[in-house]
N, C-alpha and C positions, 0 to 999 in steps of 0.2 A: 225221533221216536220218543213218546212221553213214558213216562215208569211203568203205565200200568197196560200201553203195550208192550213192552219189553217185558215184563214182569211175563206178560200171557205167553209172548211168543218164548219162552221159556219153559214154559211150565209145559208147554203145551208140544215142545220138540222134544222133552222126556215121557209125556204120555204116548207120542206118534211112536215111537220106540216099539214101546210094548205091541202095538199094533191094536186094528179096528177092532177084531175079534176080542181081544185082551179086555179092551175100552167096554165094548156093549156087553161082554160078560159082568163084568163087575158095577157098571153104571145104572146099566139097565136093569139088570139083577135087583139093585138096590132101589132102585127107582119104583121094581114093579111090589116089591114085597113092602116099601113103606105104605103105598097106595092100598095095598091091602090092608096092613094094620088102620089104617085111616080110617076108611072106608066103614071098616066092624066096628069100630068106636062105638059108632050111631047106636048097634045091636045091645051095648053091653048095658043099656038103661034099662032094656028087658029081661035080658037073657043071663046068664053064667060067663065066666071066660070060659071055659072049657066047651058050653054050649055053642058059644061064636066061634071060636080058636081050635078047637081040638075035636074036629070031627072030620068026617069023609069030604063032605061038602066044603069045608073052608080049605081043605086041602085041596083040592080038583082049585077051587077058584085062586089059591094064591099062586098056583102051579103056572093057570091061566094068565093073571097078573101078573109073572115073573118071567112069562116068556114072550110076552106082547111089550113088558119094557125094556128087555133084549132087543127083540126087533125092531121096537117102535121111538122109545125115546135113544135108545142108545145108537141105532146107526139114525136118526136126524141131528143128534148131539154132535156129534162125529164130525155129519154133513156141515153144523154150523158152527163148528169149530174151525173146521180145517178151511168154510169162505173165510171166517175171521183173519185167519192165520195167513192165508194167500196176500189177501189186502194188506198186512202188516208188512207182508214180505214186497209185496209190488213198493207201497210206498217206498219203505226204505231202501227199493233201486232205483227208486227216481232221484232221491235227492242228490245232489252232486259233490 
């Protein structure tokens, strides 16, 4: 196994710990609220921060963005963590 499998399968049997749920709260959380910030960037050529940022509507939408990268990037993260993790695991019971 090279360093930077072993580095992963490391890192990655103390994230498995905490659990899926633990993972796509904070991954995806974070995932979907930077997409937001991102996103408004564009806006703020026109507009105020507080016009883009601090109204009803960017709330409803970052709400939205923050619970689509809960469900969406955080359990696929997860899902292609944990193929990574199996492979790392298969190989290293292959070898003799």
């Amino acid at each position: 196994m090279n360093d930077s499998d072993k580095r992963f399968k490391e890192r990655w049997d103390s994230i498995r710990n905490g659990g899926r749920i633990r993972y796509a709260l904070v991954h995806g959380a974070g995932f979907g609220f930077a997409v937001f910030v991102i996103i408004n960037l564009w806006y703020l050529n026109d507009k105020s921060f507080s016009e883009v940022y601090l109204n009803q509507r960017a709330f409803e939408q970052m709400l939205t963005m923050v619970f689509a990268g809960i469900l969406g990037y955080g359990t696929i993260k997860w899902w292609m963590n944990e193929k990574i993790y199996r492979k790392i695991e298969n190989n290293e019971n292959k070898k003799p």
